[in-house]
C-alpha positions in Angstrom: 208.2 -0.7 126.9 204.6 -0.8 126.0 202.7 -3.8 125.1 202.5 -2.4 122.0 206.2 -3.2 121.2 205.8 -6.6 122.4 202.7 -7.6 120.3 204.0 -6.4 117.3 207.5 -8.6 117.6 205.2 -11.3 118.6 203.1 -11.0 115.6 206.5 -10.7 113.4 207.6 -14.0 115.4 204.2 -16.1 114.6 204.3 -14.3 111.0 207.7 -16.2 110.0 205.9 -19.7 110.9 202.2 -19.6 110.5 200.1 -19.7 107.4 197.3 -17.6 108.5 196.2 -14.5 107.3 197.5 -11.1 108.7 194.5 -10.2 110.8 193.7 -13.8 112.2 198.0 -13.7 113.2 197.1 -10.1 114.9 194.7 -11.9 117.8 196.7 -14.3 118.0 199.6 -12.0 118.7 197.6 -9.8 120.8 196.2 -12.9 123.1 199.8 -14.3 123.2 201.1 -10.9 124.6 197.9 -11.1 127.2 198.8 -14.0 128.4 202.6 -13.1 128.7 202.1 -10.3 130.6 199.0 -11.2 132.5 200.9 -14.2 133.5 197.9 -16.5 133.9 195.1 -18.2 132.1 192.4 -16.8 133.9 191.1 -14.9 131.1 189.6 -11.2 133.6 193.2 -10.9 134.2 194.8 -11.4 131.1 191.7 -8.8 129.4 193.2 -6.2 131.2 196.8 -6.4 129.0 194.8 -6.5 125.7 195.7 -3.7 123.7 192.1 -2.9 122.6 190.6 0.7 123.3 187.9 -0.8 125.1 185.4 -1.6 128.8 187.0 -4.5 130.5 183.8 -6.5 129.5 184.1 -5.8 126.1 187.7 -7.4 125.6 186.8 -10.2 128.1 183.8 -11.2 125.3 186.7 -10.7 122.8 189.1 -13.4 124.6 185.6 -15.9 124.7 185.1 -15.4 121.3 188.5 -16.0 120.3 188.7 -19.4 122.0 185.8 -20.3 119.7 187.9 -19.3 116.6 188.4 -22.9 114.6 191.2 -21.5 113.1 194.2 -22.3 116.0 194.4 -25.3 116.6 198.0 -27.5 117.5 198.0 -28.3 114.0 197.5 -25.5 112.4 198.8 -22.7 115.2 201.2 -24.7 117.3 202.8 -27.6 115.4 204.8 -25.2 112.5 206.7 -23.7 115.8 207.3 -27.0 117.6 208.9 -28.1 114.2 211.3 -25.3 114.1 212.5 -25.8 117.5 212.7 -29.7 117.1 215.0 -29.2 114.1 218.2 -28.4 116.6 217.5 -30.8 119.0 219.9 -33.6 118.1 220.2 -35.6 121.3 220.6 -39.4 120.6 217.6 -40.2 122.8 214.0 -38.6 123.2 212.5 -38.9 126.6 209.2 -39.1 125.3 206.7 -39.2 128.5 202.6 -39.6 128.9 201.0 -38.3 131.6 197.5 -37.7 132.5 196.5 -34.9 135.0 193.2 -32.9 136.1 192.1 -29.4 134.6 188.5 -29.3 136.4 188.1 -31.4 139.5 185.6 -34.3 138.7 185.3 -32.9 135.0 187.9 -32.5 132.3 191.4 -33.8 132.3 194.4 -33.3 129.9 196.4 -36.4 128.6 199.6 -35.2 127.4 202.2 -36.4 125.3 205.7 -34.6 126.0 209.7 -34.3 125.2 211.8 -34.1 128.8 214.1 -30.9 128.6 216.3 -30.1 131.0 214.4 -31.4 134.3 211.2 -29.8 132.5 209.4 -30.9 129.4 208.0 -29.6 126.3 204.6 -29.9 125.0 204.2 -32.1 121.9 200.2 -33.1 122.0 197.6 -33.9 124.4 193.9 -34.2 124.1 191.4 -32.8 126.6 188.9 -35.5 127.4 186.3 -36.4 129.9 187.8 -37.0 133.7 188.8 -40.2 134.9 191.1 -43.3 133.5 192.5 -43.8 129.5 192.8 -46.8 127.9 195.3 -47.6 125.4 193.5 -47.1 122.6 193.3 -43.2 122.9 197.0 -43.1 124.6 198.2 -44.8 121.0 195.8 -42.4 119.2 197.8 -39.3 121.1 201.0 -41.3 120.0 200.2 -41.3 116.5 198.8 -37.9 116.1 202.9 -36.6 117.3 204.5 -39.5 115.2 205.3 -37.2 112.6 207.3 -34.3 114.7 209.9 -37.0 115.4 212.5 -38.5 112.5 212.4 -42.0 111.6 216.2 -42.5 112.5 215.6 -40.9 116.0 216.0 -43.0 119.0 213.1 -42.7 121.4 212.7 -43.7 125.2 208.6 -43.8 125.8 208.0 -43.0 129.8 204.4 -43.9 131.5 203.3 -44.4 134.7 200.7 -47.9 135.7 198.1 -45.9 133.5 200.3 -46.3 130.5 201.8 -50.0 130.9 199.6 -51.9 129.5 201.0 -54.9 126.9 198.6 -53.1 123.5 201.4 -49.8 124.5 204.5 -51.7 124.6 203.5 -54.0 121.2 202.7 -50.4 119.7 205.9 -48.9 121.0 208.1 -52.0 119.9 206.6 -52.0 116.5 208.8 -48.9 115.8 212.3 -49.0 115.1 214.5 -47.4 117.8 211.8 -46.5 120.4 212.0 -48.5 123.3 209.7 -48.1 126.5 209.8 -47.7 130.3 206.3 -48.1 132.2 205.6 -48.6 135.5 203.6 -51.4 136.1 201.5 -52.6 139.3 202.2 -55.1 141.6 198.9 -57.2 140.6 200.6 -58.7 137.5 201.6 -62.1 137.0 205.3 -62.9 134.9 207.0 -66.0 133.8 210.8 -66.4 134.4 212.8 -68.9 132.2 211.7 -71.8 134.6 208.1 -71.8 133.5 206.3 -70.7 136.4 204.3 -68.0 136.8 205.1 -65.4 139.6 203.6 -62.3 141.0 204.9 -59.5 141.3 203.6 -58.3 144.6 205.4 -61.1 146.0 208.9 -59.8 145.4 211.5 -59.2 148.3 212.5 -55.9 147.6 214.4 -54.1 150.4 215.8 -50.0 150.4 219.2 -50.7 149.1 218.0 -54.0 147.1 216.5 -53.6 144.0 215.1 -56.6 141.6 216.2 -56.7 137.9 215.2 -59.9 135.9 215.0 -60.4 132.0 213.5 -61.9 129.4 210.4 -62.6 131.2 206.9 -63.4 130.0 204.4 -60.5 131.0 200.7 -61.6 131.8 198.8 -64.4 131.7 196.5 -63.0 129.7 198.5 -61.7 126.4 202.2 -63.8 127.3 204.1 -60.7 125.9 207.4 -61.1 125.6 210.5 -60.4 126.1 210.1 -57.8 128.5 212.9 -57.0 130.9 211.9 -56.1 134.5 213.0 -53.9 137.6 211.7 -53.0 140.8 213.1 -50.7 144.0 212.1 -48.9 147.4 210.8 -45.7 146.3 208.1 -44.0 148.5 205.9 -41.8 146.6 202.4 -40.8 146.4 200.6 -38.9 143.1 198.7 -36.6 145.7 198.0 -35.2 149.5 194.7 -37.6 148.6 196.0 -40.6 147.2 197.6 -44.1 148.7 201.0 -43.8 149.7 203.1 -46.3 148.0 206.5 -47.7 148.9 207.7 -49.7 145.8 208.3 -48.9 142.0 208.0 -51.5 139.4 208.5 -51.7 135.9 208.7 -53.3 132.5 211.4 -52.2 130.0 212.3 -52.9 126.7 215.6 -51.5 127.1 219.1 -54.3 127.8 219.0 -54.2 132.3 221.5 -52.4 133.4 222.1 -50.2 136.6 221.4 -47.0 134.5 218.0 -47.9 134.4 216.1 -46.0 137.8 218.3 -42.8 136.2 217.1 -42.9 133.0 213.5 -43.9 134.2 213.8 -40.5 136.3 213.7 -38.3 132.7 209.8 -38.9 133.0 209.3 -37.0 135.9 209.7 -33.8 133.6 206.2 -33.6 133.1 205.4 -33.4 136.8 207.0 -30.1 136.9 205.8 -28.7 133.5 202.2 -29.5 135.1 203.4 -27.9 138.2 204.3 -24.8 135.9 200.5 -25.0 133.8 198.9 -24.9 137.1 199.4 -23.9 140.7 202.9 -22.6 140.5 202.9 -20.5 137.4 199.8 -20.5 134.9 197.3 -21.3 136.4 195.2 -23.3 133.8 193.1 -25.2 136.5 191.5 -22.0 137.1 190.4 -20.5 133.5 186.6 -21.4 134.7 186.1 -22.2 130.7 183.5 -24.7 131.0 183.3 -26.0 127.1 186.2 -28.4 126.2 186.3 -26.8 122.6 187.9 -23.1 124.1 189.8 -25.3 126.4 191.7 -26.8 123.5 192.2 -23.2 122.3 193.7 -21.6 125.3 196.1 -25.0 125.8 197.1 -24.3 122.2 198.0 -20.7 123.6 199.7 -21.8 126.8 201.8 -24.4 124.6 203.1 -21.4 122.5 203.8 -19.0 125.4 205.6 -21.9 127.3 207.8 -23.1 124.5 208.8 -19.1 123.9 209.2 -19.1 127.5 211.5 -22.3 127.5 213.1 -20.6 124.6 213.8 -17.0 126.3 214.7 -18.5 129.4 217.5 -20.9 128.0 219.0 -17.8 126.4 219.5 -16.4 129.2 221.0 -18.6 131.5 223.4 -19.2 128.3 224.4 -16.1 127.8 225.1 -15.2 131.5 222.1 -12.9 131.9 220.8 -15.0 134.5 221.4 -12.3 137.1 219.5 -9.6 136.1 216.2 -11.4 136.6 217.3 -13.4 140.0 217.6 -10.7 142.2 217.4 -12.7 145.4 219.6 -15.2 144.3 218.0 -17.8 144.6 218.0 -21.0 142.8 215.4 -21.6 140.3 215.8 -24.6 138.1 212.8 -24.1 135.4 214.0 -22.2 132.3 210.4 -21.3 131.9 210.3 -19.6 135.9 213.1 -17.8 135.0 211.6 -16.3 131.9 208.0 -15.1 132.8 207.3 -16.5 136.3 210.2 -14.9 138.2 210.0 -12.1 136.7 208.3 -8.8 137.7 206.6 -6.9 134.9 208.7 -3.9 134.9 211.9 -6.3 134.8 210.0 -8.2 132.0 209.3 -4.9 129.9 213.0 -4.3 130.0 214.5 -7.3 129.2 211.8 -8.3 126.3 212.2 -4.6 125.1 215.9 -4.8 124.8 215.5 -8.8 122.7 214.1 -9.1 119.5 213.5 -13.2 119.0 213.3 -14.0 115.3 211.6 -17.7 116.2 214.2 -19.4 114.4 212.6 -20.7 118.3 215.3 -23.2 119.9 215.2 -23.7 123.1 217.3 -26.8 123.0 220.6 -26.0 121.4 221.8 -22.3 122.2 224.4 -21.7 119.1 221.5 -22.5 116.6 219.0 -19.6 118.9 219.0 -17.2 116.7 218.3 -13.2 118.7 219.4 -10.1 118.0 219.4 -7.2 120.9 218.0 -3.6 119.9 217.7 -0.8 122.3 215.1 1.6 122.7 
């Protein structure tokens, strides 16, 4: 199959759902397929699968000048696809989970917005901004910029780690009807129990096999939020081979306590492995070198696009028992999205892709609503 074959059901795929005009749909079709095959961001490599009759150079200053385009953005070149998909998914909750991680060491990170998918996570929104810390102010902005991908009558779980628990997050979150929150908190925070006296929270006896769950409590001294609902348990983690180890988890909830709670707090760690996929174990995007936030924006926009394709292709195929033909050494990969591009050789890849046609009725959340037919060649 040549790329040829692939671009043009690309462009037939983005044509269904975009408003642009024809020749603006054609890049976009023709970077998509680059990035597909290339499988990475770094832009040398994926010049070398652009279908242009030119020097290596010359297409190279065609991808630079394409990320400067105005014209695909997640509103405009993103957001109609993401709708399509979201149309199918009709699971009672959304795992709706923030996360915050590095593109450029000590320069630019990427605060994203997500929906957890089957131990991975999709891409609704993010924002590339300045490295270090958010506040809540431009976490809620993120928030309200996705608000309208999700139905009013949909019941939503918010995840966050400490970044994201502050009491201005859980008000917002509470203010809308049927989304509830789980955010980890830190252990310098003061509560109030029903007998009026204010604890801290780094003072609790937690043990391995003894976790902490108390409700209705008062959170902070400084805005007396309440009521929250609480839980803390033995958890070692640590964020990076750089950071503090920690041995404890805590955090606030707005949901009834329950022992269901640590499992349903685990649906936010979907994003850990979708940023796992964007960077050192599939695209790579820490390493673009782009050095102006603006064509960063651009080629996220284009990762978002390939991965939710990706998601899309992938769950078809483990669906429809086709899972064998791209796992040759049987072993076990859990990402939807390794199994589609990642795991995949590119003459396995040409073969498969030239034997599907997707018409982007794009679901990769409910399989008998995927629409697909097979042709030959």
């Amino acid at each position: 199959m040549s790329s040829e074959y692939l671009e043009n059901r690309v462009y037939e795929l983005l044509n269904q759902h975009l408003s642009h005009r024809p020749f603006h749909l054609r890049r976009l079709a023709s970077v998509c397929t680059g990035m597909q095959l290339a499988r990475t961001t770094q832009l040398s490599k994926v010049a070398r699968w652009i279908r242009k009759e030119t020097q290596q150079n010359s297409r190279e200053q065609f991808l630079k000048r394409f990320l400067m385009s105005p014209y695909f953005s997640q509103e405009a070149a993103y957001y109609p696809l993401l709708t399509q998909a979201l149309r199918s998914y009709k699971a009672p909750q959304w795992h709706l989970i923030l996360d915050r991680t590095n593109l450029d060491k000590h320069r630019l990170d990427l605060l994203m917005i997500s929906l957890a998918f089957r131990k991975r996570a999709i891409p609704l929104g993010w924002e590339v901004r300045p490295f270090g810390g958010t506040g809540s102010d431009s976490q809620i902005r993120l928030l309200e910029r996705i608000r309208g991908l999700i139905p009013s009558n949909q019941r939503v779980i918010v995840h966050g780690d400490t970044e994201f628990g502050s009491v201005p997050m859980m008000q917002y979150v509470r203010s809308h009807a049927h989304w509830d929150f789980i955010l980890a908190q830190k252990k310098h925070t003061y509560f109030q129990p029903s007998d009026g006296t204010w604890h801290y929270v780094g003072d609790l006896a937690i043990k391995s096999r003894q976790p902490v769950y108390r409700a209705d409590l008062i959170w902070t001294k400084k805005h007396q939020y309440k009521p929250v609902n609480f839980f803390a348990f033995y958890a070692p983690h640590q964020s990076s081979s750089t950071s503090p180890k920690y041995t404890l988890r805590y955090c606030t909830t707005s949901l009834p306590i329950a022992h269901t709670l640590r499992r349903v707090g685990r649906r936010g760690w979907g994003t850990e492995c979708m940023f796992r996929d964007y960077k050192s174990s599939g695209w790579h995007i820490d390493q673009s070198g782009l050095q102006n936030p603006d064509n960063t924006e651009t080629l996220l926009v284009l990762l978002a696009i390939n991965y939710l394709w990706a998601t899309s292709l992938g769950r078809w195929l483990c669906k429809s028992g086709r899972r064998a033909e791209i796992d040759a050494k049987k072993s076990v990969i859990l990402a939807f999205f390794a199994l589609a591009l990642i795991g995949l050789p590119i003459n396995i890849l040409s073969v498969l892709l030239s034997r599907l046609t997707l018409n982007f009725t794009i679901n990769p959340f409910s399989y008998p609503h995927f629409s697909y037919t097979t042709e030959w060649r």
